[in-house]
N, C-alpha and C positions, 0 to 999 in steps of 0.2 A: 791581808792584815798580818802582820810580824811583830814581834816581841822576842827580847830575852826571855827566858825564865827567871822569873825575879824571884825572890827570899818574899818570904810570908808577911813580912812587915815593909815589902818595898812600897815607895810613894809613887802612885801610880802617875804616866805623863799619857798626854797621847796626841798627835799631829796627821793630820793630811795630808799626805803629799801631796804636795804641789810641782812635784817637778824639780825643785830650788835645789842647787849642790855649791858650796857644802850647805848642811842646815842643823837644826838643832837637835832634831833625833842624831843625826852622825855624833855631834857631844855629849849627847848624853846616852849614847847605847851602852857605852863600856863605866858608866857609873853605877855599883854594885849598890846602894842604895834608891835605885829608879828601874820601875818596871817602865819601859818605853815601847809606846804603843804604835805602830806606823797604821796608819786609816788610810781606806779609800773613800771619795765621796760617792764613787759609785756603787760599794759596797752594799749587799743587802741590809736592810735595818736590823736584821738580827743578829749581825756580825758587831755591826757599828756599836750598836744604841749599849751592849751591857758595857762594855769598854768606857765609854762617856758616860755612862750615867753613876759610875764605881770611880771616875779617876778624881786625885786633888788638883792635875793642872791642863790645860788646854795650852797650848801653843798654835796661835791662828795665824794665817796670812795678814797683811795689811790692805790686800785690797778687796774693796767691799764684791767686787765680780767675778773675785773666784770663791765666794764663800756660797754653796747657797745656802736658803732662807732656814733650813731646819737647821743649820750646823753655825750660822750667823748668833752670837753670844748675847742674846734678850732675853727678858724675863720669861717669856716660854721655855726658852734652851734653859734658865737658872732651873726652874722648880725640876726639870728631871736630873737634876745633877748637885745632890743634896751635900757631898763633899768637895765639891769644886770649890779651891781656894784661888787660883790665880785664875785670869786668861790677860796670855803673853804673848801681843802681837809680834809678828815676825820683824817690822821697820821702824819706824817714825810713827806712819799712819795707824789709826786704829779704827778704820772706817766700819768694819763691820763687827763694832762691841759697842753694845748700850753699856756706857760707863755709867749712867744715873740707876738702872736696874741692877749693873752689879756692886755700886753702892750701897744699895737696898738691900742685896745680899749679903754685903759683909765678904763679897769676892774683889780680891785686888786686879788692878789692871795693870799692867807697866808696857813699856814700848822700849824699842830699842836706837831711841834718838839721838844721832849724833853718830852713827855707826856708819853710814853710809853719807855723813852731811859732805865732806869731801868731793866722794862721785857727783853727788846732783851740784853741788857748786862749779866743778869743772863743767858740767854738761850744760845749765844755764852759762855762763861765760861762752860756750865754746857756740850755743843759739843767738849769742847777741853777734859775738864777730863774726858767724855765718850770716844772720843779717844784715850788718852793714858792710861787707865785703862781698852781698851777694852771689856766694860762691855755689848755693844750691838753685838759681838762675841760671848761674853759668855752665853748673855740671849737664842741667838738663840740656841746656844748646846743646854743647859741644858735643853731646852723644846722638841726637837724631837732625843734627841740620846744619851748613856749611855759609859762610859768605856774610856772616852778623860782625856788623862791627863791636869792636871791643867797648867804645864811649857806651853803647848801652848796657853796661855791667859796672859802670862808673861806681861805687859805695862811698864811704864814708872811714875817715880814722875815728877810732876810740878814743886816742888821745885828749885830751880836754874836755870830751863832751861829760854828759851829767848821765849818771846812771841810781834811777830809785827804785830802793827797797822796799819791801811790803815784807815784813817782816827782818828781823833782826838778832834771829837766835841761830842755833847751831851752824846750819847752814847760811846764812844769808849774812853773818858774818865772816863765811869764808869768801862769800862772794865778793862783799863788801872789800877784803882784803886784797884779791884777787883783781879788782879794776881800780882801788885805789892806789897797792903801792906796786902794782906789777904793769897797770894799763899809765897811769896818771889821771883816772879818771877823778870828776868832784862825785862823791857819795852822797844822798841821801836817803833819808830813812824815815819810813813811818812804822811804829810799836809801839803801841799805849802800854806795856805789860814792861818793858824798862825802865831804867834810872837816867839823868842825864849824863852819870858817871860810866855805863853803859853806852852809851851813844859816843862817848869819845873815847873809852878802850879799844873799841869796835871798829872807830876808825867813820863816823860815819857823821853824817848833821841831822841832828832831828826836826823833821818836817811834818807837819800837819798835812792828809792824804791830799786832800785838792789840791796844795801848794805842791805835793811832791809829784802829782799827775801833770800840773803843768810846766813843771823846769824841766822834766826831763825830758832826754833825750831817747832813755831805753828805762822799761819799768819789767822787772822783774819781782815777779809773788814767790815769799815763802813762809808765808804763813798757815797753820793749822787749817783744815775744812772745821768747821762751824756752825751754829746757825749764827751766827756775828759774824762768819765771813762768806757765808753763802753768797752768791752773786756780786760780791763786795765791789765787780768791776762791771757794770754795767752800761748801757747807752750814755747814761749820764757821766758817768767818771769816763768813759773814752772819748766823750767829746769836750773834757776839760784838758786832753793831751793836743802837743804839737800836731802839725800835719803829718810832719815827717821824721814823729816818733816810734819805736818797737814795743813792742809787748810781749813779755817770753812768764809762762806758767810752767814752773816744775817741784809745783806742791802737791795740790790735786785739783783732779776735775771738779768743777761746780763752782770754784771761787772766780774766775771770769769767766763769764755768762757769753758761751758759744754765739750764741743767736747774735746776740750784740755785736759780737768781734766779726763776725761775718759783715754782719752789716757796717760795720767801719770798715774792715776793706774793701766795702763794694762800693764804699764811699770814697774812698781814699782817704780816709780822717786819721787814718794810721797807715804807714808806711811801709807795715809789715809785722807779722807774728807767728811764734814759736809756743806749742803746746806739745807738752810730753806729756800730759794728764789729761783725762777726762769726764765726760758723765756716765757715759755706756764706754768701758773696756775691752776691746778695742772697739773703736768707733764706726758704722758702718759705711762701705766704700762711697755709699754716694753724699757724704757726709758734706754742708756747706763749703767748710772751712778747707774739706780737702781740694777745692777745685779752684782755690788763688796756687798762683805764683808766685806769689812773696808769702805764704805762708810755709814755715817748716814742722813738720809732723813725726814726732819719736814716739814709741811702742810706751810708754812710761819704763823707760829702761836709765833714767839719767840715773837711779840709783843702785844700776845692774852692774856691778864689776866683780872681778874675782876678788880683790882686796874688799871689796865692801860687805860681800856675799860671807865669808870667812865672817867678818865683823860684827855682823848681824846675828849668826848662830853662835857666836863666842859667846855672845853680850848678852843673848837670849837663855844659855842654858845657865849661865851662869848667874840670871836674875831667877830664872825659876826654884834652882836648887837654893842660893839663900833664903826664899820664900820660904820654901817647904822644910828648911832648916831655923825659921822661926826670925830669920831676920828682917831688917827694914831693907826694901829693894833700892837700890839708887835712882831708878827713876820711874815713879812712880806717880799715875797719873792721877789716882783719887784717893790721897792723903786720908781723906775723913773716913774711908772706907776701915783705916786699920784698927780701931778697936772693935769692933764687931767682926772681923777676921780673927785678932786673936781669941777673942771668944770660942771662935769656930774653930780654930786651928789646936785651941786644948782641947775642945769635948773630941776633934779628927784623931789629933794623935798623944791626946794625956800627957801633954806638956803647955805648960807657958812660950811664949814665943821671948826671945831675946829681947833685953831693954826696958 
């Protein structure tokens, strides 16, 4: 455990490391109003727990499996943490915070969405045209066996075919962007949570999900995890897809249902799929889905780049300190939460919050 020596009235932060560089302790270790706290999870609990249970802000990972269960942000973790005003997911995801008990709390939650929407939109794009140009077929020949004709590596252009969306925000309007006016592909889109004026900024056509499972050619998710989108892609929605469609997840695990997709490529009811997410992080080797050859398997690293990585702890420190400086954060995932935070953030630190 590391820390500056902070000033008697510093606002206390504290992070786990994860490994992750750069990150948000790096921004905020040289700001003279933040004691920053760097934590081990393996740390003894008597190291940990006074640190977290004294600090105003948590900075978590996004993924729910590297958190574990004591240091995951629930109503257990709220009642020992009587000044905790934020917890600041590190990405997008916010898997391992009960946003309804830190509601309850009057603790804000914010993420750092759109920071990293880039990366995962290159890396979905970059899972479909590995798909239909079967080039991770080919890599694997060419490295253990001689004498295969080429026609059996035959793929598909991108060009004109149809590629649907499941979701239609940060990312997946870069995606959207990216096969429409870079591929020539036709877009379509399913997001209840848009306008129709949305849907044509975006660049996309708004489609009702069955209709957009069955046009397409390649169906890409990037929508939120959920209970609304838990299993959202099941036996039944993969078998309203072409034969000889794709399926690439680079939201999170649990919103197409593993089980399923195996059993559609053991069927051949789908032509091929790409998961950079999943239900258990990382997945174990003897894992269904890893044993097709039309399936592609990434580490959930589509939102791993050094530009992204930078972006994410910019974005991060910089929503913590407006916090703790009494402002409204810009992205902020449970709005209703703020007056019962300002309440808590005058009795924390004998001010009104801004606005």
């Amino acid at each position: 455990m590391t820390a500056r020596k902070p000033a008697s009235n510093a606002k206390r932060v504290f992070w786990f490391d994860d490994g992750k560089s750069p990150n948000v302790a790096d921004m905020l270790d040289n700001e003279p109003e933040v004691a920053m706290h760097r934590l081990e999870f393996d740390a003894p609990d008597a190291e940990n727990w006074p640190v977290v249970e004294t600090s105003h802000a948590y900075c978590i990972t996004s993924t729910r499996d590297e958190v574990p269960d004591q240091f995951k942000a629930n109503a257990a973790f709220l009642e020992r943490c009587p000044d905790l005003l934020v917890v600041s997911a590190s990405g997008a995801g916010y898997d391992p915070v009960d946003v309804q008990a830190c509601t309850e709390a009057g603790v804000l939650v914010v993420n750092q969405t759109g920071a990293n929407a880039e990366a995962v939109a290159e890396h979905a794009v970059g899972m479909i045209l590995a798909l239909t140009k079967k080039m991770f077929q080919t890599d694997r020949s060419l490295r253990k066996e001689r004498g295969v004709r080429r026609e059996i590596f035959k793929g598909w252009d991108a060009k004109g075919k149809t590629v649907g969306l499941i979701g239609l925000g940060n990312t997946g309007r870069r995606v959207a962007r990216i096969c429409g006016k870079g591929l020539d592909m036709t877009v379509l889109a399913y997001d209840p949570y848009i306008t129709a004026a949305d849907f044509k900024e975006r660049g996309a056509a708004a489609t009702k999900l069955d209709d957009l499972l069955a046009q397409s050619d390649y169906v890409s998710v990037h929508c939120p995890y959920n209970a609304e989108t838990k299993d959202m892609i099941g036996a039944r929605e993969l078998g309203l897809m072409k034969p000889g469609a794709f399926v690439v997840n680079c939201a999170r695990g649990g919103i197409v249902n593993e089980a399923a997709l195996a059993e559609a490529l053991a069927d051949e009811q789908v032509a091929g799929a790409a998961l950079d997410v999943w239900v258990t992080e990382p997945p174990p080797l003897d894992h269904p889905l890893l044993q097709f050859d039309n399936f592609i398997a990434t580490y959930h690293t589509a939102g791993v780049t050094f530009d992204s990585r930078h972006n994410m702890a910019a974005w991060n420190a910089e929503q913590v300190l407006d916090i703790l400086r009494g402002k409204r954060p810009p992205r902020l995932i449970n709005p209703e939460a703020w007056p019962k935070f300002a309440a808590r953030f005058e009795r924390v630190f004998g001010r009104s919050v801004e606005g």
